[in-house]
N, C-alpha and C positions, 0 to 999 in steps of 0.2 A: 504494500500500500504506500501510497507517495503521503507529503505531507496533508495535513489538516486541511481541509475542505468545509464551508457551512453548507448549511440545508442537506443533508445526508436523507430524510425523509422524503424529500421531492428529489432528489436525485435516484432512489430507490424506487419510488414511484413511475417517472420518468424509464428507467432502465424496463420495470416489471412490464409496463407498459409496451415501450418497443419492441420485449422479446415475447410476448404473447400474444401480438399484433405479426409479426417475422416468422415464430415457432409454432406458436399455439399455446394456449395455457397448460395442458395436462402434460406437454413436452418443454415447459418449463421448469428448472427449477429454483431453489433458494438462491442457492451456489452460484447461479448461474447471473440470477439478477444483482444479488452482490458484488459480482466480479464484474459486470458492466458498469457498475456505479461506482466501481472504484471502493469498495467498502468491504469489509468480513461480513459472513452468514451469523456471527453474533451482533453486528450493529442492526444487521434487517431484523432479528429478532427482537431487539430493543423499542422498533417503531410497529412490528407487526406481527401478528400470532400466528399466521400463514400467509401463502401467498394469494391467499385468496382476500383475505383480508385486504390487498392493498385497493382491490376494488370498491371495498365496500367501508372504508376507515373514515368517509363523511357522514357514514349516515346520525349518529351523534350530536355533530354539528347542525344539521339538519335537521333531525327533531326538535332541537332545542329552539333552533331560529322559527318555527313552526310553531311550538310552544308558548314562545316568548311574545309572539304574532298575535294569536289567541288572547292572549293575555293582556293584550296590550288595546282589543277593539274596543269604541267604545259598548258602555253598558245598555245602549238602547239595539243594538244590532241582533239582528237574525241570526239563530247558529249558523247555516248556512254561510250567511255572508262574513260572519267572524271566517270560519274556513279559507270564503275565497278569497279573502282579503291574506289571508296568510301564505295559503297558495303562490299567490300571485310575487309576495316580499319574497318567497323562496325562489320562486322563479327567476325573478331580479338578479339574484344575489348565483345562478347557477348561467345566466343568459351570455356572462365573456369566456363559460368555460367548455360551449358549442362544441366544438372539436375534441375535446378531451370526452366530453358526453358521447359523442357518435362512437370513438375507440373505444369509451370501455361498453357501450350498449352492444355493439356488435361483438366483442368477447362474450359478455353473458351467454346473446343469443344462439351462439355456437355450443353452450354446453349448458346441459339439464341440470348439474350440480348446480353452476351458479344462479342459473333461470327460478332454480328453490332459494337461493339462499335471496334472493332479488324479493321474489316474493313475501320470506318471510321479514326481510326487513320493510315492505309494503303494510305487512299486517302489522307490526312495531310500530309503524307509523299512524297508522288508525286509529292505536288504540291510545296514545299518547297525544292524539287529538282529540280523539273522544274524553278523555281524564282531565285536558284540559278546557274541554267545555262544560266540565260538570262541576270544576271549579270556579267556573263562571255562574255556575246553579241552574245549567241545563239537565233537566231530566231523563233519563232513560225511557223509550227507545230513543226517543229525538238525538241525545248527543252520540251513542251509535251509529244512528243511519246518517246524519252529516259527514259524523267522521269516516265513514266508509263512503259514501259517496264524493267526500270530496277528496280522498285516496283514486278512488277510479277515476275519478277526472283528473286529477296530477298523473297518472300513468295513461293513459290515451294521448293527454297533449304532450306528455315529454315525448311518449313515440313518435308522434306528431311534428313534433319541431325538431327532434333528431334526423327524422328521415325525410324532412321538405326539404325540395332543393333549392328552396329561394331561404336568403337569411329573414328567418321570420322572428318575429319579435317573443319569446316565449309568455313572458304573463299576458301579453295578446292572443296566444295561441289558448293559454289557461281561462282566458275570460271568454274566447270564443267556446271552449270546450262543454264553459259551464252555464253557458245561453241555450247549449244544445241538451242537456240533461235539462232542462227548466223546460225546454220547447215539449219534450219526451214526456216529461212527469205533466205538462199542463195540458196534453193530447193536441197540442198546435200540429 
């Protein structure tokens, strides 16, 4: 290893990234993304618990930004629109990272392991919506079927704005998504 380098974490991300974009994930390994990045398999250790993890090590982040969203609508709002409104800040906040979205969306979609583990950070996400409208003093089913419904609409428009060929604006893509689940539910 040469000298001292920062961000060892994006450069490991970085590295994971290109070799499972070039190789494939399941013919990647630790070792392998270490030694691109310039780093030992106990530093990638240090920022990730597999290599799978490097896919999925925002989702954390994103709950929380999602959460904090919620939490933050005002008190006269609609679950619903607490939701879209949260949606939409997360959207914001993922909308310069287009290209790293398309990379690691097409990895998932190549392998059923990750395609589950996508999922169940999906339902993670629900339910940490739904907990955070019920500390708003929404009641059950209401703060369930918001927070799963506005789960499904954040996964249609991300596919959506990942795979449009025009740069389209994601929480534009989120607010069209969820005009269309309103047009669906009001039988328009």
């Amino acid at each position: 290893m040469g000298r001292w380098e920062p961000n060892a974490r994006g450069r490991l991300e970085q590295a994971a990234m290109e070799l499972y974009t070039e190789r494939g994930f399941e013919q990647t390994t630790v070792a392998e993304i270490a030694k691109r990045a310039g780093l030992t398999e106990r530093t990638f250790f240090r920022h990730f618990a597999d290599k799978r993890e490097v896919l999925f090590s925002g989702s954390r982040t994103l709950q929380q930004h999602l959460e904090d969203a919620v939490a933050g609508a005002p008190d006269a709002t609609a679950p619903i629109d607490a939701i879209a409104g949260a949606l939409e800040a997360a959207a914001a906040l993922l909308q310069e990272r287009r290209d790293r979205a398309r990379q690691r969306q097409a990895i998932i979609a190549a392998h059923a392991e990750l395609r589950e583990r996508e999922l169940i950070k999906l339902a993670r996400l629900a339910a940490a919506l739904a907990d955070a409208l019920r500390r708003r003093g929404v009641t059950d089913p209401a703060a369930d079927l918001a927070a799963e419904a506005g789960i499904a609409v954040f996964r249609i428009a991300f596919e959506r704005w990942v795979s449009a060929s025009a740069q389209s604006d994601f929480p534009q893509v989120i607010r069209e998504s969820l005009e269309e689940l309103k047009a669906v539910t009001a039988g328009r």
